[in-house]
C-alpha positions as CSV (number, residue, x, y, z in Angstrom):
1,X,0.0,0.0,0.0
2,X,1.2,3.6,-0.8
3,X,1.0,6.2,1.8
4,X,-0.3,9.4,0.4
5,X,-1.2,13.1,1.5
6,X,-2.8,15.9,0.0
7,X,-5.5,18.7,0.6
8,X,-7.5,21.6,-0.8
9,X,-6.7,24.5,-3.0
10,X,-6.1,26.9,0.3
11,X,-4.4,24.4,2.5
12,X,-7.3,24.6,5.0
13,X,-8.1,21.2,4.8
14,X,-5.3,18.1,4.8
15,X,-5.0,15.0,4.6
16,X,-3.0,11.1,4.7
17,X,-3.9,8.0,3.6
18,X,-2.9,4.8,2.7
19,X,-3.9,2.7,0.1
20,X,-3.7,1.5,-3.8
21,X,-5.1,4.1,-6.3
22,X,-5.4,1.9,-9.5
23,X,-9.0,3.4,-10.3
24,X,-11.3,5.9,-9.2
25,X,-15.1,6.2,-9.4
26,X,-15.9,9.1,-11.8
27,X,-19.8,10.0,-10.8
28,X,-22.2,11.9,-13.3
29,X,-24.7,12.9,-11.0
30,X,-25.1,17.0,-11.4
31,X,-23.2,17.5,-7.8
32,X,-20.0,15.3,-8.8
33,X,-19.8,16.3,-12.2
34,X,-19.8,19.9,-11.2
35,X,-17.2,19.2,-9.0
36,X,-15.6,17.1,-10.9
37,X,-15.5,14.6,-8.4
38,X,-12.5,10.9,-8.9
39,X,-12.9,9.2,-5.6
40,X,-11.5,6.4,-3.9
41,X,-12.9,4.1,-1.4
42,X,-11.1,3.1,1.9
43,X,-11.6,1.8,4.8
44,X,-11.4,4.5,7.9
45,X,-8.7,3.0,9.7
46,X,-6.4,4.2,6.1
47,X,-7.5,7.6,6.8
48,X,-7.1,10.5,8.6
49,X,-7.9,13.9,8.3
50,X,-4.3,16.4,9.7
51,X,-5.9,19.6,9.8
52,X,-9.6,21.0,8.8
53,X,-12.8,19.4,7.9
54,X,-13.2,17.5,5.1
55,X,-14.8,20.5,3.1
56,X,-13.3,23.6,3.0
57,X,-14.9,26.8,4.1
58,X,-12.2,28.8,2.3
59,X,-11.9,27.4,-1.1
60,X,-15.0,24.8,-1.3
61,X,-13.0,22.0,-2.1
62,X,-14.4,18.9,-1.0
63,X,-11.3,16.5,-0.4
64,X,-12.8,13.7,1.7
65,X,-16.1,12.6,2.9
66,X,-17.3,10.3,5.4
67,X,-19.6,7.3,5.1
68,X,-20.4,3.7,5.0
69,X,-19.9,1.8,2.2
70,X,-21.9,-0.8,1.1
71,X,-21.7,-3.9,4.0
72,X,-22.3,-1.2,6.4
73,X,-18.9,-0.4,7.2
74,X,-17.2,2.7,7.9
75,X,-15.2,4.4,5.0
76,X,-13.7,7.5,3.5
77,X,-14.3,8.6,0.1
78,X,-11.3,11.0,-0.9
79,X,-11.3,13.3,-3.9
80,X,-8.4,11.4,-6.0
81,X,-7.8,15.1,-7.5
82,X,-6.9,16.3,-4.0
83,X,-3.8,13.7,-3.5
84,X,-0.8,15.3,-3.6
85,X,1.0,14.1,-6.8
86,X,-0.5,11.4,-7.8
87,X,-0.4,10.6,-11.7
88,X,-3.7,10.8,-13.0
89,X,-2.2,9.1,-16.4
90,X,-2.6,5.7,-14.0
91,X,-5.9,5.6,-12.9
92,X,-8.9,3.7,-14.6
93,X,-11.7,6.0,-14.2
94,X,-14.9,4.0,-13.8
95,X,-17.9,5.8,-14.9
96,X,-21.0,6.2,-12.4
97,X,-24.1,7.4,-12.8
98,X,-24.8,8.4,-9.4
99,X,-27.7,5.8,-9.2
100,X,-26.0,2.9,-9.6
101,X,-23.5,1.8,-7.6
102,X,-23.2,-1.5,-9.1
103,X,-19.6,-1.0,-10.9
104,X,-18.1,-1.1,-7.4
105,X,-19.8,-4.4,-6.2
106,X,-17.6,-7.6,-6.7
């Protein structure tokens, strides 16, 4: 597993985690596409937030949110755009919806 950091625009908000970045979950649904939204799954013990919330009230960038993923167990989804640099020439982008989460079930 890689360890990784990275953060908002402003610096507000950072961020480390640790885990394998080979794709990221591209969502169409008006808010994610706006925002233009890759994210990664991970388990919460892989995370941890270093300084601010997960969005920030300086910039708007949404790096991270919490959640639970589909057994019911806690997760982080991090912004894959917010990792510090991270080559996005190496990620498989896997198209969403926003209604159908059936591309990340195995």
């Amino acid at each position: 597993m890689t360890r990784v950091t990275g953060g908002c625009h402003s610096g507000q908000v950072r961020l480390e985690a640790e885990g394998d970045f080979p794709s990221g979950m591209e969502c169409k649904c008006l808010h994610c596409n706006k925002k233009s939204f890759v994210i990664a799954f991970l388990g919460r013990q892989d995370f941890k937030l270093t300084k601010g919330e997960g969005a920030c009230t300086s910039c708007g960038t949404q790096a991270v949110g919490p959640g639970a993923g589909l057994d019911g167990k806690e997760m982080a989804a991090i912004n894959l755009r917010c990792v510090d640099g991270l080559d996005r020439s190496q990620i498989t982008f896997i198209p969403n919806s926003g209604k159908d989460f059936s591309a990340w079930r195995n």
